[in-house]
N, C-alpha and C positions, 0 to 999 in steps of 0.2 A: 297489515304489513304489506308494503308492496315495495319491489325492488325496480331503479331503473340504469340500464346499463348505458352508460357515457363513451365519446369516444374525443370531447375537448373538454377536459376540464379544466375551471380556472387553475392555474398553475398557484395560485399562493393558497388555494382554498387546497389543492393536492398535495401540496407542500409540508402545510399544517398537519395532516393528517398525517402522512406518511412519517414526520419527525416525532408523531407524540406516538407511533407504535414504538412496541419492543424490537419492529423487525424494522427501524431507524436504519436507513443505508444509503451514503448521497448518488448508490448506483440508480436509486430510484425518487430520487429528488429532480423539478423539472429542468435547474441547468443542466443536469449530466442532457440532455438534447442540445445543447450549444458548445457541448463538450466534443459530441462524437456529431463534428461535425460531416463525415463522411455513410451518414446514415438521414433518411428522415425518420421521423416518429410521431407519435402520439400519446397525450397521457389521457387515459381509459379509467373508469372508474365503474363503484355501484352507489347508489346514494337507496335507502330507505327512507320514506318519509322524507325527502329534503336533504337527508344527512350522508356523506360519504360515511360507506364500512369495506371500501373494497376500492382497491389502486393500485394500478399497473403502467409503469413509462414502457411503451412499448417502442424498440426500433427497428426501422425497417430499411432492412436491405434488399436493394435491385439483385434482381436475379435475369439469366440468360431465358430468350423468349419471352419477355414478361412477365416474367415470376417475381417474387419477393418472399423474402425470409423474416418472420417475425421472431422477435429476440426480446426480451423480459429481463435484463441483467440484475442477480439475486430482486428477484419478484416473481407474483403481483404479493404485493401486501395486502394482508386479512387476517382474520380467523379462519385457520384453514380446517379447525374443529368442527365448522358452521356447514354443513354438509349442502345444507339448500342453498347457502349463499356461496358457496365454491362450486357446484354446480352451476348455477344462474351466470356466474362472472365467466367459465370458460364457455359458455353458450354463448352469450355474448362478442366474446374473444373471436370465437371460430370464426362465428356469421359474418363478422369485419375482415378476418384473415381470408376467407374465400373470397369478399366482395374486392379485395386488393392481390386475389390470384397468391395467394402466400403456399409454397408447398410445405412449410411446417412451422410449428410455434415452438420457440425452445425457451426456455427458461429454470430457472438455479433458485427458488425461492431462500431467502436468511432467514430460514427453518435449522437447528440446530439438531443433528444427530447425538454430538458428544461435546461436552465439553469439559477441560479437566487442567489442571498446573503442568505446566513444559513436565518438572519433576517429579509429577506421578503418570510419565507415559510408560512407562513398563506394568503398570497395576492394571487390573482390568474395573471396565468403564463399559454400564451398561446400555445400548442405543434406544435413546427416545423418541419419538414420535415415527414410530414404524404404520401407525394407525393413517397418517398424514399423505404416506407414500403408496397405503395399500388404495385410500381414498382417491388419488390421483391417478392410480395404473384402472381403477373405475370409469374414469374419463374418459379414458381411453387414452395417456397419457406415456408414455415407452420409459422406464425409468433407466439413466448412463449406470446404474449401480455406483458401488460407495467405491470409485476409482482414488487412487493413491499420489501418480502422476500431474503435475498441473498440466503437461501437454494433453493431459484424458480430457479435461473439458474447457469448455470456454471461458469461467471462471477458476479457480481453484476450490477446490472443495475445502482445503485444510486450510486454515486464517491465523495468523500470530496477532493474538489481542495484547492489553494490559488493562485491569481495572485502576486509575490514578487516584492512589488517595494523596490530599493534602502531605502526607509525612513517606513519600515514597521512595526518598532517597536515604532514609534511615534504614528500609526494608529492602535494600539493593545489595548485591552481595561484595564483599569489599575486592574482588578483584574489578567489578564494574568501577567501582568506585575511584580507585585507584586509576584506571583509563582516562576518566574526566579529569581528574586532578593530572596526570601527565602531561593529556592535551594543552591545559593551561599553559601548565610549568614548560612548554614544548615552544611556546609563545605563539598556540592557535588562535586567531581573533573568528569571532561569527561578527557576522555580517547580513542585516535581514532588508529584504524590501524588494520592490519590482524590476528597482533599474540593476540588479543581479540576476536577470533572466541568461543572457549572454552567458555571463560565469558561470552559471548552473548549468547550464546546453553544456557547454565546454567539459565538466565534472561528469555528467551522464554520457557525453562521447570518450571519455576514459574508460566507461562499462562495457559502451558496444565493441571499442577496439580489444579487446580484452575477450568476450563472449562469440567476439566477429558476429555480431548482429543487430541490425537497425532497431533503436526504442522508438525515441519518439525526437524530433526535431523542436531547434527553439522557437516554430512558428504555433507548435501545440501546445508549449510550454507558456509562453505570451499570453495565448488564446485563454490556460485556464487560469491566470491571473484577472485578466480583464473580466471574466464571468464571475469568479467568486468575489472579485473586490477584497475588501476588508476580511474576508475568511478563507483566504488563500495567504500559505507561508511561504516564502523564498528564503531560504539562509542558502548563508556558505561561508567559508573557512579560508580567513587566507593567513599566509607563512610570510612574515616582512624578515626576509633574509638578513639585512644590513642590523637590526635592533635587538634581532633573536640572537645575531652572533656576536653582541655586545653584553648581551646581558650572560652570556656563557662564559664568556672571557671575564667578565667582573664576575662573578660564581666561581670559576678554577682561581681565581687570585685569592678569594677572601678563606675559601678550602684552604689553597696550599697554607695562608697565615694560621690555620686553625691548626692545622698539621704540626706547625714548629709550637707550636704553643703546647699548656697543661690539658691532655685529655686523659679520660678514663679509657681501659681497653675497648669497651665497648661501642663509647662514643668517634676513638681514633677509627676504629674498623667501619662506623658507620660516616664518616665524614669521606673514607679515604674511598670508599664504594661509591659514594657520588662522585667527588671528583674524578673517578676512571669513567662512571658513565657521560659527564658531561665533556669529559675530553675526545670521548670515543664519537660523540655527539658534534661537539665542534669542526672537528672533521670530517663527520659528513656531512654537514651541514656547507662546510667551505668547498667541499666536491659542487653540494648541489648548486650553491650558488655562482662557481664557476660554470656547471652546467649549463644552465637554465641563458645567463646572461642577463639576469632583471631581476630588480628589486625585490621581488613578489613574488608568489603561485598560488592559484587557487587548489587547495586540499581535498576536497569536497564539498558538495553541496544536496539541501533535502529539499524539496516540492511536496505542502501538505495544504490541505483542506479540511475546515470545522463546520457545521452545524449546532445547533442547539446544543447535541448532548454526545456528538460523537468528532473525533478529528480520523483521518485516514492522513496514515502516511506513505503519499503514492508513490514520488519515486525518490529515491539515491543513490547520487553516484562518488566513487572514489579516485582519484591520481593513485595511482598504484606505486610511485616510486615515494609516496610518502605516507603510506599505512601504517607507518611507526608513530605515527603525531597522533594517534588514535581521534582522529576528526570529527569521524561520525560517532564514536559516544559520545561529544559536547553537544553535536547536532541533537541527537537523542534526546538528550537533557533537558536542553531550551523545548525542546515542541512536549517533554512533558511537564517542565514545567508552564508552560503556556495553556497546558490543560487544565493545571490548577489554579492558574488566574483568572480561566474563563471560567470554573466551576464544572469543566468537563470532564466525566468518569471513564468515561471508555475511548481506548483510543486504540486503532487500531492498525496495525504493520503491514498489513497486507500478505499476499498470498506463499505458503511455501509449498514444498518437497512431503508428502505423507509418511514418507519415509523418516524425519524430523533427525536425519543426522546431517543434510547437507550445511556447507559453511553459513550460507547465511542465513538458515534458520539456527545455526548455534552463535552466531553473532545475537538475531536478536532473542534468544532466551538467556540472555542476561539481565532481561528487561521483568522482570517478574513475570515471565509471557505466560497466557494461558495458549493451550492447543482447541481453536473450534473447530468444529467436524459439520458443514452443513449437509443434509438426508442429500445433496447431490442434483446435477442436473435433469433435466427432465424433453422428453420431447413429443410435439400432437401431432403426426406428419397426415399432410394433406392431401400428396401429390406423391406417392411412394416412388416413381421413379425418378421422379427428379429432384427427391430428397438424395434416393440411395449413392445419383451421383455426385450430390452437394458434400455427402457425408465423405464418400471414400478421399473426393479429389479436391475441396477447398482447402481441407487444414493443410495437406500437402504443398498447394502452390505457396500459400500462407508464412508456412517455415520456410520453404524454396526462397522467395522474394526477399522476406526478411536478411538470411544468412548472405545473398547476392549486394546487399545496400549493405549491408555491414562488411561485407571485402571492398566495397568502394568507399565507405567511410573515410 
């Protein structure tokens, strides 16, 4: 047995590997390096015999005086059971990060602490692979602890998943349910493809005016279409004013007929309750279309990417003056049912609040969402004082700049 540690590997041989583990994450697939195109990197590996067992996309960020920061985003993937062979890979790791002046390696391995149904986050749930975390503070590795916050690390430790079976829209709870079918009835159309980058920039600049802070521009949003190709989602949602308030007006006309006609109590009470909501509807519908001044608005829009066996749905954004058309649960829908056409089980929402009562982690625990808990970020500092100023004063300027570009928004 003999182990040899890499530091260019073929990207589709890395590729391969890293999508047939269980710790499958496109953080660590080798476009995400065309993704974060404000970093360079490297993909790192360990082969035995020939064969990769051991993969890490490392990036690297410039640091002040020639330093650089080496960052693992949820990786390196392995057996982290393999005590020799997690040893040899951060030996490895170091020797590079010194030879490139790196004053620390940080990394978030998709190692699972907990995992459990939105619905049983009040029971207790016991933490696994604590053996993983004691084996890595061996390293000599500073473990962030099981923080709650996603301002705590650079990932979020807490993840809103869903496992997609074929029939998972019978297994959804009928107030979800009931959302999709309004959107329709609301006369939302989706809308999927490249040339709704624009639209979709526009739908995520609804978030940051809203949050007052800068996401991401439609020059990044372009960018990861163009890398993912065919496994990059663009939808979005638009409202055609003139058709939706036609189809409202023939709905109160054929009501009000039903009204003068034979009904039963039951049925008059349930005809007369639409007709008040579609009238109360058509009215603000006629607001907003005087508003607006155009035929149209874009509602929302989602930004996702698949792999083999997993989809992440990175971003979403809303119009806030039209969260009643419930938009993003149709968006929802479509990207999970696209998970069942592709035969894809896991799809995942990306990162929340540990806390699991904010809004939109209770938006998406409508979703059958499970709660994952990864053992947490990690770090090998190199350079102890010019981490400790990396540590106190980068996330600082970070929010700073960000909350500054979202007042100029």
């Amino acid at each position: 047995m003999t182990y040899k540690f890499h530091t260019d590997t073929d990207p589709v041989i890395f590729d391969r590997f890293v999508m047939a583990s269980e710790q499958n994450t496109l953080f660590q697939c080798s476009d995400w390096l065309k993704i974060k195109t404000n970093w360079q990197g490297m993909l790192t590996s360990v082969t035995e015999d020939g064969e990769i067992v051991a993969a890490g996309l490392v990036l690297i960020r410039s640091m002040p005086l020639g330093t650089t920061l080496f960052y693992l985003p949820r990786g390196p993937v392995m057996d982290y059971h393999n005590g020799e062979l997690l040893e040899f890979y951060f030996a490895g790791l170091k020797k590079t990060a010194r030879q490139k002046k790196a004053i620390a390696i940080r990394f978030d391995p998709a190692v699972l602490s907990r995992c459990y149904d939105y619905r049983q986050r009040h029971e207790d749930h016991p933490y696994m692979n604590q053996d993983i975390i004691d084996a890595l503070k061996r390293l000599g590795a500073v473990h962030r602890g099981f923080t709650v916050k996603i301002e705590e690390s650079t990932q979020p430790r807490f993840n809103a998943a869903m496992t997609v079976a074929p029939d998972y829209r019978e297994k959804l709870e009928h107030k979800t349910m009931k959302c999709i079918r309004a959107a329709e009835h609301k006369g939302i159309e989706v809308l999927e493809g490249p040339e709704y980058i624009p639209a979709f920039a526009q739908a995520m600049h609804y978030t940051e005016v809203r949050k007052k802070v800068a996401l991401r521009n439609e020059d990044y949003f372009r960018n990861m279409m163009n890398v993912y190709g065919d496994h990059a989602i663009c939808m979005v949602t638009r409202l055609r004013f003139p058709e939706q308030l036609q189809k409202l007006r023939e709905a109160i006309g054929a009501n009000t007929e039903k009204l003068a006609g034979q009904l039963s109590k039951k049925e008059r009470a349930a005809v007369n309750q639409q007709l008040q909501n579609d009238q109360k509807e058509l009215q603000k519908l006629e607001q907003d279309y005087e508003r607006e001044g155009k035929d149209e608005v874009i509602t929302s829009g989602i930004l996702a990417v698949y792999n083999d066996s997993l989809m992440e749905l990175f971003y979403m954004g809303n119009h806030p003056d039209y969260l009643r058309m419930y938009s993003s649960y149709l968006l929802y829908a479509r990207c999970l049912d696209r998970c069942v056409d592709l035969g894809i089980r896991h799809c995942s929402f990306g990162g929340i609040e540990g806390t699991l009562d904010d809004g939109l982690t209770l938006f998406k625990s409508n979703w059958l969402m499970q709660v994952e808990e990864y053992i947490g970020e990690f770090n090998i500092v190199l350079n102890p004082f010019m981490y400790s100023l990396f540590d106190i004063v980068y996330p600082y300027l970070l929010k700073t700049a960000a909350k500054l570009r979202g007042r100029e928004s």
